[in-house]
C-alpha positions as CSV (number, residue, x, y, z in Angstrom):
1,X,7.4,41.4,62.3
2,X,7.7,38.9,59.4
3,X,6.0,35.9,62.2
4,X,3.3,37.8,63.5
5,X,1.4,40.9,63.1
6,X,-1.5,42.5,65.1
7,X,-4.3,42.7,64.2
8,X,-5.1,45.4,61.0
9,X,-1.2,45.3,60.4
10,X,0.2,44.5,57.3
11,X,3.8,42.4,57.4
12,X,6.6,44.2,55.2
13,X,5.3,46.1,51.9
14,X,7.7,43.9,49.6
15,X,5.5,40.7,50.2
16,X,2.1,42.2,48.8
17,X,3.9,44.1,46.1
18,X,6.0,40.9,44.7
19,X,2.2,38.9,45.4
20,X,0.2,41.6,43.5
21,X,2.7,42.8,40.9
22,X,4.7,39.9,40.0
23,X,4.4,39.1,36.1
24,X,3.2,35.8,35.5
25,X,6.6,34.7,34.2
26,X,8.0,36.1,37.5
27,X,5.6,34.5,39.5
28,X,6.7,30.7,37.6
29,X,10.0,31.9,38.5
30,X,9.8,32.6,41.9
31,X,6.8,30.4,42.6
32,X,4.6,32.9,43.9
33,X,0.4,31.8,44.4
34,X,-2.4,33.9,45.5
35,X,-2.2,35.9,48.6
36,X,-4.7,33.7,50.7
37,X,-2.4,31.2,50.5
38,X,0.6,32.6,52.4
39,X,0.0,32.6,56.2
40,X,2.6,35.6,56.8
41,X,0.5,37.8,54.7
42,X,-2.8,36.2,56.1
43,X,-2.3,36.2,60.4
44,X,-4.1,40.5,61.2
45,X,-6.8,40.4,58.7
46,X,-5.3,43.0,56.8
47,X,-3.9,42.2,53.0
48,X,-4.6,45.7,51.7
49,X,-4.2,49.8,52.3
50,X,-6.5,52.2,50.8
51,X,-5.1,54.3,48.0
52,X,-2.3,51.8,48.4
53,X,-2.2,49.6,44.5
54,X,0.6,47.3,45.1
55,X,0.8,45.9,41.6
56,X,1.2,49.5,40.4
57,X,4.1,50.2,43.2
58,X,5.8,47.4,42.0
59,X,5.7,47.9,38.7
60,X,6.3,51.7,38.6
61,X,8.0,52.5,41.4
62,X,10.3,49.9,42.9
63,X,11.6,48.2,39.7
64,X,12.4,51.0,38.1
65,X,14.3,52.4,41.6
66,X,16.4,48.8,41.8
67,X,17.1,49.7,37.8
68,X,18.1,53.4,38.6
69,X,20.2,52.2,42.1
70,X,22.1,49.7,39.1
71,X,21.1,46.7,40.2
72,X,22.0,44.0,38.1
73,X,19.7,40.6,36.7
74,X,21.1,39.0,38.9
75,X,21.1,40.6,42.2
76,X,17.4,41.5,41.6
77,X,16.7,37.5,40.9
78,X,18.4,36.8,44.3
79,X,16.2,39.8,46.1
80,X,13.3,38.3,44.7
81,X,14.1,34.8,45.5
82,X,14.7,35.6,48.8
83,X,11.3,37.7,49.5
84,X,10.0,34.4,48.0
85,X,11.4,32.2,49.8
86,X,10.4,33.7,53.6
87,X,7.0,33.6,52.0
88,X,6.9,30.3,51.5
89,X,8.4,29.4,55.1
């Protein structure tokens, strides 16, 4: 799934949200750029779902679950670094 989707398929749900909600101190960190520029998130057409903010998913909903499921700086920084780094494959 991460290598190819179909056509009007999004890849996994983590890539947009990190892309869209990513502070800009987080996106320094993790080197994230716009999501044109990633071909993984760029192959079916499809970048977004209706009714779907991923900035605001991010932000409200799985932070604060990786907070509440105690995990640490660190383990979050090595999540995100990860996502990032298939992105930029």
């Amino acid at each position: 799934r991460v290598c190819f989707q179909a056509s009007g398929e999004r890849n996994y749900h983590i890539f947009y949200q990190l892309v869209q909600g990513a502070s800009s101190e987080m996106k320094r960190t993790y080197r994230i750029r716009s999501m044109s520029s990633y071909h993984y998130l760029n192959q079916s057409g499809c970048t977004t779902v209706e009714h779907v903010p991923d900035d605001a998913v991010f932000n409200e909903e799985l932070l604060p679950s990786m907070q509440e499921l105690n995990f640490d700086s660190d383990e979050i920084n090595s999540i995100f670094s990860i996502v990032s780094g298939v992105l930029n494959l």
